[in-house]
C-alpha positions in Angstrom: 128.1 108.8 83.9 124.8 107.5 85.3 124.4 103.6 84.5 121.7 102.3 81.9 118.2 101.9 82.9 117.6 98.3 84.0 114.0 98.2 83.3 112.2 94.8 81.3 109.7 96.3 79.7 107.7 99.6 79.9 105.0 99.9 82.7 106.4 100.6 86.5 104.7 99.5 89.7 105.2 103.3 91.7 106.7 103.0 94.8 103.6 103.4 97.6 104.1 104.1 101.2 102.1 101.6 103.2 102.1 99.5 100.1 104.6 98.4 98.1 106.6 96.3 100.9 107.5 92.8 99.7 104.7 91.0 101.0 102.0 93.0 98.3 105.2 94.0 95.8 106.3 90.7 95.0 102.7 88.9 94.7 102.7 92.0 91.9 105.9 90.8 90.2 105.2 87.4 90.2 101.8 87.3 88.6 103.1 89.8 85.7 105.2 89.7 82.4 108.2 91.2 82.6 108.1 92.3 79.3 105.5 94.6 80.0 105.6 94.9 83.9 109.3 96.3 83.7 110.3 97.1 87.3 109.3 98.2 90.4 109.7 100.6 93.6 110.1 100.1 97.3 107.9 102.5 99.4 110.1 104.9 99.7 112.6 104.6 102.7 112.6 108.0 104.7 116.5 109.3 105.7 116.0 111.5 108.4 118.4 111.9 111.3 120.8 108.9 110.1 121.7 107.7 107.1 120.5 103.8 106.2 121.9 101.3 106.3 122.8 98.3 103.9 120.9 96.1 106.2 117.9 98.3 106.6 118.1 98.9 102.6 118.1 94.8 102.2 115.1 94.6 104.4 112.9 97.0 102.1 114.1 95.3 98.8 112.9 91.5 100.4 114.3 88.5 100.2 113.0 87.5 96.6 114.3 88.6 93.0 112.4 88.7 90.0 113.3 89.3 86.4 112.0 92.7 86.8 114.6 95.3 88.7 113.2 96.6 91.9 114.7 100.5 92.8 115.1 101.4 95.7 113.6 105.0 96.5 115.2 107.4 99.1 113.4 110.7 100.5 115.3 113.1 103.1 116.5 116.9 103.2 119.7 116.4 104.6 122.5 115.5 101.3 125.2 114.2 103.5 122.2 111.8 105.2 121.1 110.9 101.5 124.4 110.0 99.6 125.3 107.9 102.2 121.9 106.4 102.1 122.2 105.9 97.7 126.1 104.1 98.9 124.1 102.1 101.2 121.9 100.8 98.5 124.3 100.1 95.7 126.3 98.1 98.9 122.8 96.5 99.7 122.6 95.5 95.7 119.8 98.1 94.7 119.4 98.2 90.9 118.9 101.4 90.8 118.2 104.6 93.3 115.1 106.8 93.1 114.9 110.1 95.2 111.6 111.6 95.7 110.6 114.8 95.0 107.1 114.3 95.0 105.9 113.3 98.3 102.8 116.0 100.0 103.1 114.7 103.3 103.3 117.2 106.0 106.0 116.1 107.4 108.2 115.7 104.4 107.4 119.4 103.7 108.6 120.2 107.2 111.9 118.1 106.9 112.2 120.2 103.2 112.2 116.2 101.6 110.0 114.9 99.0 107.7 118.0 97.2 109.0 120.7 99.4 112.4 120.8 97.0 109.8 121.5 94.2 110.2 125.1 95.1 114.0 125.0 94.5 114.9 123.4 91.0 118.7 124.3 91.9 118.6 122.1 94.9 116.7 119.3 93.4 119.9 119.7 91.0 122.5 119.5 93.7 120.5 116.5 95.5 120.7 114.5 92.3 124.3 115.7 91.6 125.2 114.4 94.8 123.6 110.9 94.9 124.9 110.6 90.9 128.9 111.9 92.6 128.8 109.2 95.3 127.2 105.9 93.4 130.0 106.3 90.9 127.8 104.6 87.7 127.4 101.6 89.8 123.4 101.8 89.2 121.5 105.1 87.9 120.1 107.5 89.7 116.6 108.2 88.7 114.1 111.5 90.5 110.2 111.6 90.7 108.6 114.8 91.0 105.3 116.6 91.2 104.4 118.5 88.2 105.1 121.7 90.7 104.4 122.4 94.2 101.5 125.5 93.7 101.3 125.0 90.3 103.0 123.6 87.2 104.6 127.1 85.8 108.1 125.4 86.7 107.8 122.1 85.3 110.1 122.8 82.5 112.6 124.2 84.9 111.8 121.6 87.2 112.9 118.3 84.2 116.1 120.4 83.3 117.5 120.1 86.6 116.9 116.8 87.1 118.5 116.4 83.8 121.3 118.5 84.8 121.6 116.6 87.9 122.4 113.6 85.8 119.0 111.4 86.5 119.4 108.6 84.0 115.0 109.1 84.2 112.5 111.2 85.2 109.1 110.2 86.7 106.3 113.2 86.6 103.5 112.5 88.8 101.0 115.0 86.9 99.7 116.8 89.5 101.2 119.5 91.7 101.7 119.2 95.4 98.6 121.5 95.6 96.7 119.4 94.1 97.2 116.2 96.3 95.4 113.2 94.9 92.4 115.1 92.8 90.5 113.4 90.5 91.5 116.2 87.6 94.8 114.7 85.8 96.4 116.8 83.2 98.7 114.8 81.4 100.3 117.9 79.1 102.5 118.5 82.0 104.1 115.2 81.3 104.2 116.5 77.6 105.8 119.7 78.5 108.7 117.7 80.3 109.5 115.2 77.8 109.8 117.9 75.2 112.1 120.3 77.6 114.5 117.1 78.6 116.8 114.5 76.4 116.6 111.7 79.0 113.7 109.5 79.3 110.7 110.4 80.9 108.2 108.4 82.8 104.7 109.3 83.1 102.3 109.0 86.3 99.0 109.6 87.8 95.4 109.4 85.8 95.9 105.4 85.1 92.6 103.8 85.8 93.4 101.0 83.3 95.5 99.1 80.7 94.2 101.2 78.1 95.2 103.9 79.6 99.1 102.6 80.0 99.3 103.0 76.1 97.2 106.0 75.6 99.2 107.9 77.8 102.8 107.3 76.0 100.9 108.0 72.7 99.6 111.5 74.4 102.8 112.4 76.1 105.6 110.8 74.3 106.9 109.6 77.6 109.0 106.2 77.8 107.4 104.5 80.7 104.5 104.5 82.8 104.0 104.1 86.2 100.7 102.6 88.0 100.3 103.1 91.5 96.6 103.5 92.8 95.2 101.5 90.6 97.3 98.8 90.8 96.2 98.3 94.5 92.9 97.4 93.1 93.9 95.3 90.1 97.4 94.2 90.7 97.2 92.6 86.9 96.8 96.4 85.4 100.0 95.9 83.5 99.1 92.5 81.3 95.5 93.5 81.2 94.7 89.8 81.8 90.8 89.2 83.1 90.9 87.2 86.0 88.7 85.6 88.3 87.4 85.8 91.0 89.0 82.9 92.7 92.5 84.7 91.0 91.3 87.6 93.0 90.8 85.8 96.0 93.6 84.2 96.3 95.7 87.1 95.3 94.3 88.4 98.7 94.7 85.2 100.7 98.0 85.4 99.6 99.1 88.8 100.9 97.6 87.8 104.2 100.0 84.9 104.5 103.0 87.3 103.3 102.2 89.7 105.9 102.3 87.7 108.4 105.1 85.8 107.2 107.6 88.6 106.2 106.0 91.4 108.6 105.2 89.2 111.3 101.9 90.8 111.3 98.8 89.4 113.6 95.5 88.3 111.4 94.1 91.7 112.3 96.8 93.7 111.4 97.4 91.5 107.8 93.4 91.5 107.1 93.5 95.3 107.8 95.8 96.0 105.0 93.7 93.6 102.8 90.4 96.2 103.3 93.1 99.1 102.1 93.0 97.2 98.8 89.4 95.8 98.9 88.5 99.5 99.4 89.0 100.1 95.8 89.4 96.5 94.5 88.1 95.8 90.5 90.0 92.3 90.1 88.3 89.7 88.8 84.6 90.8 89.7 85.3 89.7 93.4 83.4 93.3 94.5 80.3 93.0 92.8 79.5 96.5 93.5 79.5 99.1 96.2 76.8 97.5 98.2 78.7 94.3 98.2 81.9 96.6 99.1 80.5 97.9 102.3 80.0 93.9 103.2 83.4 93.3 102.8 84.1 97.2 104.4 82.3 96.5 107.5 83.4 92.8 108.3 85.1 93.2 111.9 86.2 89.8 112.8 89.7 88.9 110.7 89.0 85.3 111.0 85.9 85.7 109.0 87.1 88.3 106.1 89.6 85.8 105.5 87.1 82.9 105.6 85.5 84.1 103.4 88.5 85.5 100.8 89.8 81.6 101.4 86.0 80.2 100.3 86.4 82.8 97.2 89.3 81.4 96.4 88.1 78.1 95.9 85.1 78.3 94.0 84.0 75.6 91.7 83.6 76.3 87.7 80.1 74.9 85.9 81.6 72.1 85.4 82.4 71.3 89.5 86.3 71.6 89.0 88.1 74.0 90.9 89.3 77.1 89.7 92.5 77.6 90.8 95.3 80.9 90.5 97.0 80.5 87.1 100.4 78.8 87.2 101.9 79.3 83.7 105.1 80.4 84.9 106.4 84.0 83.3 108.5 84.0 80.1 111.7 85.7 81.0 113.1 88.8 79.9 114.7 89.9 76.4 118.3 91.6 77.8 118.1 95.4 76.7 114.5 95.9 76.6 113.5 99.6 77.8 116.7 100.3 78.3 
Protein backbone atom coordinates (compact mmCIF):
# COMPACT_ATOMS: atom_id res chain seq x y z
CA UNK A 1 0.00 0.00 0.00
CA UNK A 2 1.63 3.21 -1.37
CA UNK A 3 1.69 5.95 1.53
CA UNK A 4 -0.53 9.29 1.29
CA UNK A 5 0.52 12.09 -0.74
CA UNK A 6 2.38 14.57 1.42
CA UNK A 7 1.72 17.61 -0.64
CA UNK A 8 0.52 21.29 1.27
CA UNK A 9 -1.38 22.58 -1.24
CA UNK A 10 -2.03 22.09 -4.99
CA UNK A 11 0.65 23.68 -7.34
CA UNK A 12 4.17 21.64 -7.72
CA UNK A 13 7.61 23.23 -8.53
CA UNK A 14 8.64 20.28 -11.53
CA UNK A 15 11.71 18.86 -10.95
CA UNK A 16 14.39 20.68 -13.65
CA UNK A 17 17.71 19.39 -14.55
CA UNK A 18 20.19 22.10 -14.25
CA UNK A 19 17.64 23.84 -12.14
CA UNK A 20 15.94 22.82 -9.35
CA UNK A 21 19.22 22.14 -6.97
CA UNK A 22 18.90 23.74 -3.52
CA UNK A 23 20.53 26.84 -4.18
CA UNK A 24 17.35 28.15 -6.86
CA UNK A 25 14.78 25.33 -5.23
CA UNK A 26 14.69 26.57 -1.83
CA UNK A 27 14.83 30.51 -2.67
CA UNK A 28 11.35 29.07 -4.50
CA UNK A 29 10.06 27.49 -1.28
CA UNK A 30 10.75 30.09 0.83
CA UNK A 31 9.24 33.05 -0.83
CA UNK A 32 5.85 30.87 -1.38
CA UNK A 33 2.68 29.79 0.56
CA UNK A 34 2.53 26.48 1.23
CA UNK A 35 -0.94 26.34 0.92
CA UNK A 36 -0.72 26.89 -2.59
CA UNK A 37 2.96 26.08 -3.44
CA UNK A 38 2.46 22.36 -2.17
CA UNK A 39 5.78 20.61 -2.87
CA UNK A 40 8.60 20.34 -4.83
CA UNK A 41 11.15 18.07 -6.97
CA UNK A 42 14.88 17.57 -7.02
CA UNK A 43 16.39 17.55 -10.60
CA UNK A 44 16.12 14.34 -11.19
CA UNK A 45 19.12 12.18 -9.89
CA UNK A 46 20.31 9.89 -12.92
CA UNK A 47 21.07 5.88 -11.60
CA UNK A 48 23.13 4.53 -14.11
CA UNK A 49 25.86 2.05 -13.52
CA UNK A 50 25.41 2.14 -9.47
CA UNK A 51 22.73 2.52 -7.46
CA UNK A 52 22.77 6.02 -5.03
CA UNK A 53 23.49 6.39 -2.32
CA UNK A 54 21.85 7.90 0.99
CA UNK A 55 24.58 10.30 1.07
CA UNK A 56 24.40 11.34 -2.58
CA UNK A 57 20.36 11.32 -2.14
CA UNK A 58 20.94 13.87 1.08
CA UNK A 59 23.11 16.01 -1.08
CA UNK A 60 20.30 16.62 -3.78
CA UNK A 61 17.49 17.15 -1.17
CA UNK A 62 19.92 20.20 0.64
CA UNK A 63 20.35 20.92 3.90
CA UNK A 64 17.10 23.05 4.47
CA UNK A 65 13.31 21.84 5.11
CA UNK A 66 10.34 23.68 4.44
CA UNK A 67 6.78 23.08 5.20
CA UNK A 68 6.35 22.02 1.66
CA UNK A 69 7.60 18.19 0.99
CA UNK A 70 10.48 18.00 -1.48
CA UNK A 71 10.41 14.40 -3.69
CA UNK A 72 13.05 13.05 -4.66
CA UNK A 73 13.03 12.00 -8.47
CA UNK A 74 14.96 8.94 -9.84
CA UNK A 75 15.63 8.10 -13.66
CA UNK A 76 17.57 4.88 -14.83
CA UNK A 77 16.89 1.59 -16.95
CA UNK A 78 18.40 -0.84 -14.84
CA UNK A 79 15.34 -2.03 -11.81
CA UNK A 80 17.86 -3.59 -9.57
CA UNK A 81 20.05 -0.01 -9.94
CA UNK A 82 16.57 1.91 -9.24
CA UNK A 83 14.99 0.02 -6.16
CA UNK A 84 17.95 0.31 -4.47
CA UNK A 85 18.23 3.84 -5.39
CA UNK A 86 14.03 4.53 -4.05
CA UNK A 87 15.71 2.40 -0.45
CA UNK A 88 18.32 4.84 -0.61
CA UNK A 89 15.96 7.76 -0.45
CA UNK A 90 13.48 6.72 2.06
CA UNK A 91 17.01 5.92 4.18
CA UNK A 92 18.12 9.47 3.16
CA UNK A 93 14.43 10.82 4.52
CA UNK A 94 12.86 11.56 0.96
CA UNK A 95 9.16 12.33 1.35
CA UNK A 96 8.31 10.85 -1.38
CA UNK A 97 10.05 9.10 -4.72
CA UNK A 98 9.28 10.16 -8.29
CA UNK A 99 10.61 8.04 -11.30
CA UNK A 100 10.72 9.65 -14.59
CA UNK A 101 9.27 8.60 -17.48
CA UNK A 102 9.38 11.65 -19.36
CA UNK A 103 12.84 12.70 -19.93
CA UNK A 104 13.77 13.30 -24.18
CA UNK A 105 17.28 13.43 -23.69
CA UNK A 106 19.42 11.34 -25.93
CA UNK A 107 21.00 9.77 -23.63
CA UNK A 108 18.18 8.67 -21.38
CA UNK A 109 16.73 7.18 -24.61
CA UNK A 110 19.97 5.27 -25.13
CA UNK A 111 20.12 3.97 -21.38
CA UNK A 112 16.10 2.93 -22.14
CA UNK A 113 15.42 5.60 -18.77
CA UNK A 114 13.13 8.43 -18.72
CA UNK A 115 10.72 8.59 -22.18
CA UNK A 116 12.24 5.63 -23.82
CA UNK A 117 9.91 3.28 -21.35
CA UNK A 118 6.94 5.27 -22.96
CA UNK A 119 6.99 2.61 -25.66
CA UNK A 120 6.47 -0.14 -23.10
CA UNK A 121 3.48 0.48 -20.69
CA UNK A 122 4.14 -3.08 -19.17
CA UNK A 123 7.56 -2.10 -18.10
CA UNK A 124 6.74 1.28 -16.87
CA UNK A 125 4.36 -1.12 -14.79
CA UNK A 126 7.10 -3.42 -13.46
CA UNK A 127 9.45 -0.26 -12.79
CA UNK A 128 6.86 1.24 -10.55
CA UNK A 129 5.93 -2.26 -9.08
CA UNK A 130 9.26 -2.61 -8.12
CA UNK A 131 10.17 0.81 -6.47
CA UNK A 132 6.42 0.50 -4.66
CA UNK A 133 7.82 -3.63 -3.53
CA UNK A 134 10.98 -2.32 -2.01
CA UNK A 135 9.93 1.19 -0.14
CA UNK A 136 7.43 -0.86 1.74
CA UNK A 137 4.62 2.23 2.27
CA UNK A 138 7.34 4.17 3.88
CA UNK A 139 6.68 7.17 1.39
CA UNK A 140 4.70 6.90 -2.02
CA UNK A 141 5.84 6.31 -5.10
CA UNK A 142 4.72 8.76 -7.57
CA UNK A 143 5.68 8.47 -11.99
CA UNK A 144 5.81 11.38 -14.56
CA UNK A 145 5.37 10.72 -17.99
CA UNK A 146 5.09 12.24 -21.49
CA UNK A 147 1.76 12.11 -22.99
CA UNK A 148 3.47 9.30 -25.39
CA UNK A 149 6.68 8.94 -27.00
CA UNK A 150 5.54 9.35 -31.11
CA UNK A 151 2.26 10.31 -30.22
CA UNK A 152 -0.42 10.24 -27.55
CA UNK A 153 -2.52 7.12 -28.95
CA UNK A 154 -1.24 5.26 -25.67
CA UNK A 155 -1.87 7.68 -23.01
CA UNK A 156 -4.67 5.81 -21.63
CA UNK A 157 -2.67 2.66 -21.61
CA UNK A 158 0.14 4.57 -20.52
CA UNK A 159 -2.03 6.09 -16.75
CA UNK A 160 -3.29 2.46 -16.25
CA UNK A 161 -0.07 1.08 -15.72
CA UNK A 162 1.17 3.52 -13.71
CA UNK A 163 -1.95 2.97 -11.80
CA UNK A 164 -1.41 -0.64 -11.80
CA UNK A 165 2.01 -0.16 -10.79
CA UNK A 166 0.67 1.31 -7.57
CA UNK A 167 1.89 5.21 -8.16
CA UNK A 168 0.03 6.92 -5.28
CA UNK A 169 0.12 10.06 -8.45
CA UNK A 170 0.54 10.61 -11.80
CA UNK A 171 2.24 13.63 -13.44
CA UNK A 172 1.45 14.05 -17.43
CA UNK A 173 3.68 16.39 -19.06
CA UNK A 174 1.25 17.12 -22.15
CA UNK A 175 3.40 16.62 -24.80
CA UNK A 176 4.96 13.54 -26.39
CA UNK A 177 8.58 12.80 -26.47
CA UNK A 178 8.29 13.83 -30.18
CA UNK A 179 7.25 16.81 -29.46
CA UNK A 180 10.13 18.07 -27.13
CA UNK A 181 9.46 21.54 -25.74
CA UNK A 182 6.96 22.97 -28.68
CA UNK A 183 5.03 25.84 -28.16
CA UNK A 184 1.58 23.71 -29.07
CA UNK A 185 0.27 22.26 -25.55
CA UNK A 186 -2.83 20.05 -25.71
CA UNK A 187 -4.08 19.81 -22.40
CA UNK A 188 -7.02 16.96 -23.35
CA UNK A 189 -4.25 14.44 -23.02
CA UNK A 190 -4.18 15.26 -19.36
CA UNK A 191 -8.10 14.94 -19.63
CA UNK A 192 -7.89 11.62 -21.18
CA UNK A 193 -5.70 10.32 -18.26
CA UNK A 194 -7.57 11.59 -15.35
CA UNK A 195 -10.74 10.00 -16.70
CA UNK A 196 -8.85 6.47 -17.60
CA UNK A 197 -7.13 6.36 -13.92
CA UNK A 198 -8.72 6.48 -10.03
CA UNK A 199 -5.53 7.95 -8.52
CA UNK A 200 -4.74 11.43 -8.69
CA UNK A 201 -3.45 13.15 -11.51
CA UNK A 202 -1.16 15.99 -11.84
CA UNK A 203 -1.13 18.20 -14.80
CA UNK A 204 2.04 19.78 -16.61
CA UNK A 205 3.36 21.83 -19.42
CA UNK A 206 1.45 25.07 -21.17
CA UNK A 207 1.71 27.14 -17.63
CA UNK A 208 2.68 30.54 -18.64
CA UNK A 209 0.91 32.01 -15.59
CA UNK A 210 -1.15 31.89 -12.30
CA UNK A 211 -4.18 31.98 -14.24
CA UNK A 212 -3.41 29.35 -16.00
CA UNK A 213 -2.69 27.03 -12.64
CA UNK A 214 -6.56 27.15 -12.07
CA UNK A 215 -7.71 27.05 -15.59
CA UNK A 216 -6.00 24.00 -16.17
CA UNK A 217 -7.58 21.82 -13.22
CA UNK A 218 -10.96 23.30 -14.26
CA UNK A 219 -10.12 21.95 -18.05
CA UNK A 220 -8.62 18.75 -17.10
CA UNK A 221 -9.98 17.68 -13.81
CA UNK A 222 -6.50 17.02 -12.71
CA UNK A 223 -5.54 17.39 -8.81
CA UNK A 224 -2.34 19.24 -9.05
CA UNK A 225 -0.28 21.26 -11.21
CA UNK A 226 3.06 21.44 -11.89
CA UNK A 227 5.20 24.70 -13.05
CA UNK A 228 8.46 24.18 -14.36
CA UNK A 229 9.64 26.73 -17.21
CA UNK A 230 7.88 29.34 -16.16
CA UNK A 231 8.77 29.28 -12.80
CA UNK A 232 12.47 29.97 -13.81
CA UNK A 233 11.28 33.27 -14.93
CA UNK A 234 8.77 34.13 -12.13
CA UNK A 235 9.72 32.02 -9.24
CA UNK A 236 6.32 33.62 -7.41
CA UNK A 237 4.02 31.83 -10.33
CA UNK A 238 2.31 29.87 -7.63
CA UNK A 239 0.88 32.99 -5.14
CA UNK A 240 0.57 35.18 -8.10
CA UNK A 241 1.99 38.01 -5.95
CA UNK A 242 3.38 41.26 -8.16
CA UNK A 243 6.60 41.96 -7.08
CA UNK A 244 9.18 44.43 -7.63
CA UNK A 245 11.79 44.92 -9.10
CA UNK A 246 14.14 45.17 -6.20
CA UNK A 247 12.09 41.57 -5.07
CA UNK A 248 13.34 40.52 -8.44
CA UNK A 249 16.67 41.62 -7.91
CA UNK A 250 17.39 40.25 -5.02
CA UNK A 251 15.80 37.04 -5.73
CA UNK A 252 18.76 36.93 -8.22
CA UNK A 253 21.44 38.19 -5.92
CA UNK A 254 20.33 35.74 -3.79
CA UNK A 255 20.84 32.59 -5.96
CA UNK A 256 24.30 33.91 -6.69
CA UNK A 257 25.26 33.71 -3.08
CA UNK A 258 23.58 30.13 -2.78
CA UNK A 259 25.58 28.89 -5.65
CA UNK A 260 28.46 29.72 -4.44
CA UNK A 261 27.77 28.89 -1.08
CA UNK A 262 26.09 25.35 -1.52
CA UNK A 263 27.81 24.62 -5.05
CA UNK A 264 30.96 26.15 -4.35
CA UNK A 265 30.53 27.75 -7.67
CA UNK A 266 33.05 30.72 -8.92
CA UNK A 267 31.17 34.31 -9.78
CA UNK A 268 31.21 33.24 -13.37
CA UNK A 269 29.92 29.97 -13.03
CA UNK A 270 26.95 31.40 -10.33
CA UNK A 271 26.23 34.55 -12.71
CA UNK A 272 26.06 32.09 -15.70
CA UNK A 273 23.20 30.27 -14.24
CA UNK A 274 21.56 33.63 -13.27
CA UNK A 275 21.39 34.56 -17.43
CA UNK A 276 19.65 30.91 -17.72
CA UNK A 277 16.88 32.60 -15.74
CA UNK A 278 17.19 36.21 -16.92
CA UNK A 279 16.84 34.63 -20.42
CA UNK A 280 13.24 34.31 -19.84
CA UNK A 281 12.79 36.37 -16.62
CA UNK A 282 9.07 38.37 -16.16
CA UNK A 283 9.49 39.04 -12.28
CA UNK A 284 8.77 42.11 -11.15
CA UNK A 285 9.37 44.25 -14.44
CA UNK A 286 13.22 43.87 -13.82
CA UNK A 287 13.48 43.00 -17.99
CA UNK A 288 11.83 45.83 -19.31
CA UNK A 289 11.73 44.28 -22.64
CA UNK A 290 13.72 42.28 -25.10
CA UNK A 291 16.09 45.11 -25.95
CA UNK A 292 16.80 45.64 -22.30
CA UNK A 293 17.16 41.56 -22.24
CA UNK A 294 20.00 41.47 -24.71
CA UNK A 295 21.79 44.19 -22.14
CA UNK A 296 21.57 41.89 -19.47
CA UNK A 297 22.24 38.77 -22.25
CA UNK A 298 25.42 40.17 -23.51
CA UNK A 299 27.02 41.46 -20.07
CA UNK A 300 30.39 39.41 -20.06
CA UNK A 301 32.07 40.49 -16.88
CA UNK A 302 30.24 38.53 -13.66
CA UNK A 303 31.43 41.28 -11.38
CA UNK A 304 29.30 43.69 -13.22
CA UNK A 305 25.96 41.57 -13.94
CA UNK A 306 25.93 41.21 -10.41
CA UNK A 307 26.67 44.93 -9.80
CA UNK A 308 24.23 45.75 -11.23
CA UNK A 309 21.38 42.91 -9.93
CA UNK A 310 22.89 44.17 -6.35
CA UNK A 311 22.08 48.13 -7.44
CA UNK A 312 18.48 46.66 -8.53
CA UNK A 313 18.08 45.34 -5.56
CA UNK A 314 18.37 48.41 -3.70
CA UNK A 315 16.42 50.87 -5.35
CA UNK A 316 14.74 53.68 -3.60
CA UNK A 317 10.67 54.10 -3.58
CA UNK A 318 9.22 57.88 -4.40
CA UNK A 319 9.38 58.52 -1.28
CA UNK A 320 13.53 57.82 -0.93
CA UNK A 321 13.09 54.61 1.41
CA UNK A 322 14.42 51.49 0.33
CA UNK A 323 12.49 48.82 -1.06
CA UNK A 324 13.51 45.91 0.39
CA UNK A 325 12.54 41.79 -0.37
CA UNK A 326 9.29 41.07 1.62
CA UNK A 327 9.76 39.47 5.07
CA UNK A 328 6.29 38.48 6.22
CA UNK A 329 7.21 35.10 7.13
CA UNK A 330 4.88 32.16 5.52
CA UNK A 331 1.82 30.90 7.40
CA UNK A 332 2.33 27.26 7.93
CA UNK A 333 0.51 24.41 6.60
CA UNK A 334 -3.08 23.02 7.41
CA UNK A 335 -2.11 18.96 8.08
CA UNK A 336 -4.01 16.94 5.25
CA UNK A 337 -4.28 19.48 2.65
CA UNK A 338 -4.00 17.89 -0.94
CA UNK A 339 -3.60 14.89 0.36
Amino acid sequence: MNATLPFTGPWLLAPMEGVTDPAFRDLVLERNDPRQLGGAFTEFVRVVAAPRTPREIRRHLGPRRFPMPVGVQLMGGDIACLTASARSATEAGAPLVDLNFGCPAKGALKSCAGSAVLRDPAALEDIVAACVRVVEGAVPVTAKIRAGFDDAERVEELARAAEAGGAALLTVHCRTKAENYCAAVDWTRIERAVASTRIPVCGNGGVASHADLERMRSETGCAYVMVGHAAMGDPWIFSGRTVSAAEAATFLVEYVDAMRRLKHADLRGATARVKQLLKNWTAGGLVADEEDRGTWMRERDPAALLARLEARGSRRGPGGEVEPPSTTPLPQAAHGLGE
